[in-house]
N, C-alpha and C positions, 0 to 999 in steps of 0.2 A: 447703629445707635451709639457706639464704643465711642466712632467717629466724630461723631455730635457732641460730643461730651469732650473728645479733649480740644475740638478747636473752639469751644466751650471755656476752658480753663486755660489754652494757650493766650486765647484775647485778653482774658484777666489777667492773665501774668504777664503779660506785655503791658498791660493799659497801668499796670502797678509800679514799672518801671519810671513811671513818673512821679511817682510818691516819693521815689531816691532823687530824683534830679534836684540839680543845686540851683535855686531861681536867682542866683549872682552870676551865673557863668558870663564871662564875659565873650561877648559877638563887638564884632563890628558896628560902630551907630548904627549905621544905615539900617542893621538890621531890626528886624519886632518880632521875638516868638514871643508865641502865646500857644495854648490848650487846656484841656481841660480831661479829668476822668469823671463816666458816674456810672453808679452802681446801682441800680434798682430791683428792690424784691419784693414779692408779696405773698403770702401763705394764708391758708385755712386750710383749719382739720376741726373734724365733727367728731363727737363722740356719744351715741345715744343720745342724740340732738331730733328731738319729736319733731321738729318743723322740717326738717328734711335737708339735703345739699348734700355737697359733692367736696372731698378735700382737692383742696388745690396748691401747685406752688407755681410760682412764673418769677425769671432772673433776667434782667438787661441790662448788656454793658456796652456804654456808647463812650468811644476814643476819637479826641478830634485835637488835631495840631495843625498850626499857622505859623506861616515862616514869610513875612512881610518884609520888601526892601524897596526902599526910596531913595536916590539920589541923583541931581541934578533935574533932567527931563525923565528921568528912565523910572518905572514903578515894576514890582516883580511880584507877583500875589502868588501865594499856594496853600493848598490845604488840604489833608488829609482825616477823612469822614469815617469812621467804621463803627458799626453795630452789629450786636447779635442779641438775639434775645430766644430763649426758652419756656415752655412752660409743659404742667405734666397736671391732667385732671384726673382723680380718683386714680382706679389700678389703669387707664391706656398709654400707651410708651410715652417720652419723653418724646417731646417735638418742636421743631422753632418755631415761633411766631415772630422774627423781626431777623431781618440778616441784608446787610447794606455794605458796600466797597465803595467809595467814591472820592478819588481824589483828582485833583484841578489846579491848573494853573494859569495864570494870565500875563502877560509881557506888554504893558505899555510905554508908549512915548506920549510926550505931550505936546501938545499944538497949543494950547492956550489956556489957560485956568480949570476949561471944565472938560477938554477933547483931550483923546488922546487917538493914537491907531494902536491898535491892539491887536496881540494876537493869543489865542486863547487855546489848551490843551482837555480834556475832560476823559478820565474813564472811570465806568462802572459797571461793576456786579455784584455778586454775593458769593460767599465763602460756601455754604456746602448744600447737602441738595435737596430740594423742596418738592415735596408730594401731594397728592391731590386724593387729601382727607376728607374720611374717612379711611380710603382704601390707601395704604402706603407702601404699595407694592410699585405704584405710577409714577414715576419721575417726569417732575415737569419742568423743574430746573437746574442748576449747580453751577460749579462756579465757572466763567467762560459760555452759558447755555440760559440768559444769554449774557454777554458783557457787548458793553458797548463803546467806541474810542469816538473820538468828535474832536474835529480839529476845525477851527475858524480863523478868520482874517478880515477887521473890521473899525468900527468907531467905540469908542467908550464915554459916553458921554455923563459927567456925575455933577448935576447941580447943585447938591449939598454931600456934606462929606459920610453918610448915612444909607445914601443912595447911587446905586448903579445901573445907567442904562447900556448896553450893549445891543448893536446890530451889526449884522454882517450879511453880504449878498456872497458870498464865499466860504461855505461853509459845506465839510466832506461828515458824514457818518458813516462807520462800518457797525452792523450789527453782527455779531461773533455769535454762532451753536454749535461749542466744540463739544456735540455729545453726537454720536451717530443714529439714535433711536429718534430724536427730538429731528433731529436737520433731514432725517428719511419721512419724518409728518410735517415738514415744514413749517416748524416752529416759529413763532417771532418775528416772522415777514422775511424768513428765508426760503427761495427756491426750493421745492423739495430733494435732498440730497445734496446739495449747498450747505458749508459752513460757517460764509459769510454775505451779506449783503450790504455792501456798497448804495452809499445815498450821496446825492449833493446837491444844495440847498442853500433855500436862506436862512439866518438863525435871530432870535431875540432872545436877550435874556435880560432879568432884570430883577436887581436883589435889591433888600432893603432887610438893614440889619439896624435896630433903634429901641432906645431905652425908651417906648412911649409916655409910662408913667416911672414914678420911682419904685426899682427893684423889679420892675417887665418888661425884660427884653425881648423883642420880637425878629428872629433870624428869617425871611423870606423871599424864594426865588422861583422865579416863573420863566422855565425856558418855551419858547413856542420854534419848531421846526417847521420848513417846506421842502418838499423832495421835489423840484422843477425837473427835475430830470427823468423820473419814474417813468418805466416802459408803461404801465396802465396810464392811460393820460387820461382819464376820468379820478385817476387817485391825487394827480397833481394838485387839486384843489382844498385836498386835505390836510389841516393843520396836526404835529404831533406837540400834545399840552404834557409838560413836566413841573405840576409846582405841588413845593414843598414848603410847609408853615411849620418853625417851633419853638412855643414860646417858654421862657426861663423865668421864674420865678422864686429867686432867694428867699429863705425863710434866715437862714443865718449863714454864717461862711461853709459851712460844711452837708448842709439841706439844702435840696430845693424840690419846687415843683416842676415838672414838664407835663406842656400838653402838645401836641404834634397832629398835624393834619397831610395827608400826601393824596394827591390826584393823576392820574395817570390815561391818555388816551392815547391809543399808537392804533391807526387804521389798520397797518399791518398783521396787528395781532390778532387773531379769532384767539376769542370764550366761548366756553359752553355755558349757558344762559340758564337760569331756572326754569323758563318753558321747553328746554332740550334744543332750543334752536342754538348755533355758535356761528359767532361773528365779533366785531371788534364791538366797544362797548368801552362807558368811563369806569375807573378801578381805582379804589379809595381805600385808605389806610388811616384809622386814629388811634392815638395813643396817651395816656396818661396816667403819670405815674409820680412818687415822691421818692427820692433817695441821694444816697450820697454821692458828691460830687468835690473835686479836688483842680482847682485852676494852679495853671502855670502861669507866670505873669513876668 
């Protein structure tokens, strides 16, 4: 729990390090940062409260930097994604509920206004280790358990400057369970006793990041994988679905709203199901929340 708590307040201390940055520094034209910190908290506490409930607190701190460069034919995208979030109901320990690694990069050239070829980097996990509550004695993930690296080779195609279409018939995953209790049950669509699973594949991906009205921006991206090469060739037909919706909504410079939606289907993976049956199954995440937040620009 100690654990939980300082990389808890390490991310905070880190994600505060931008509050010092000086938004004149000067880069290279070419270059564009940008990021942003927020901070979200919510509490209740009861006190001889007849209608009944439960005190509660929940903290989420979401760090995201972009380091954008353009010049000539050549375009260079990156971004680094991190969240954690806590919360702790009445007297039961203190536990995460949101914990996210993801950062990405992309390398294109340009063929013509709206093509380019591209080659694309991606990894993600999560910082510390998630249990299968009630009982928090079951480690079901941690960091590495699983992560996952994705590297492709492909087209980029963006008809307006908002939107990104990406495909690729070249494209390698490795799924990572460096825990040995998790990769001895064959976790995450690894071999049993395997720490890694090798995939390769076709890829789509396709973001769309857009101020639809004034003051709601809508950040959206929908990866869809194919494993053509899977030993099961009854699995070959299986698409794995990664999208992620979150929308921002400014109240003033220093508020906003988020609401967040995440979807997730990986054939690979067996759940245990509410009728006791385990097998793979779609896995859904919402969120929403109001707090403070601090852009780099």
């Amino acid at each position: 729990m100690k654990r939980k708590g300082l990389l808890f307040v390490s991310l905070v201390l880190f994600a505060n390090l931008a509050l010092f940055a000086d938004d004149t520094i000067h880069v290279e034209k070419n270059w564009k940062l940008t990021g942003f910190f927020q901070q979200t908290m919510n509490q209740v506490a009861f006190t001889n409260w007849a209608a009944g409930g439960e005190n509660s607190f929940a903290s989420t701190t979401q760090v995201r930097f972009d380091a954008n460069y353009a010049k000539n034919l050549y375009a260079w995208e990156n971004y680094a994604d991190l969240n954690y979030g806590i919360i702790k109901l009445a007297d039961n320990p203190l536990r995460k509920n949101i914990d996210k690694i993801d950062v990405f990069s992309k390398l294109g050239r340009s063929i013509n206004k709206q093509l380019s070829y591209t080659a694309i980097v991606n990894f993600q996990s999560q910082f510390d280790k998630g249990f299968k509550y009630p009982n928090d004695s079951v480690v079901v993930s941690r960091f590495m358990a699983p992560g996952y690296l994705t590297t492709s080779l492909g087209i980029d195609y963006k008809p307006v400057n908002f939107l990104s279409i990406f495909f690729s018939p070249a494209t390698g995953k490795i799924t990572f369970v460096l825990d040995d209790d998790l990769s001895a049950q064959g976790a995450y669509g690894v071999d049993p006793g395997k720490n890694l699973n090798p995939e390769f594949g076709a890829l789509a991906r396709i973001e769309l990041n857009k101020e639809v009205v004034t003051n709601v921006n809508v950040n959206s991206r929908i990866i869809l994988f194919n494993n053509y090469t899977d030993s099961d060739v009854s699995n070959r037909k299986n698409t794995d679905v990664d999208w992620l919706t979150q929308i921002n909504m400014p109240i003033n410079t220093f508020l906003t709203v988020t609401a967040g939606f995440h979807l997730l289907y990986d054939h690979d993976i067996k759940i245990e199901k509410e009728d006791g049956s385990v097998g793979p199954t779609t896995q859904m995440k919402q969120q929403f929340g109001i707090g403070f937040v601090y852009n780099i620009k």
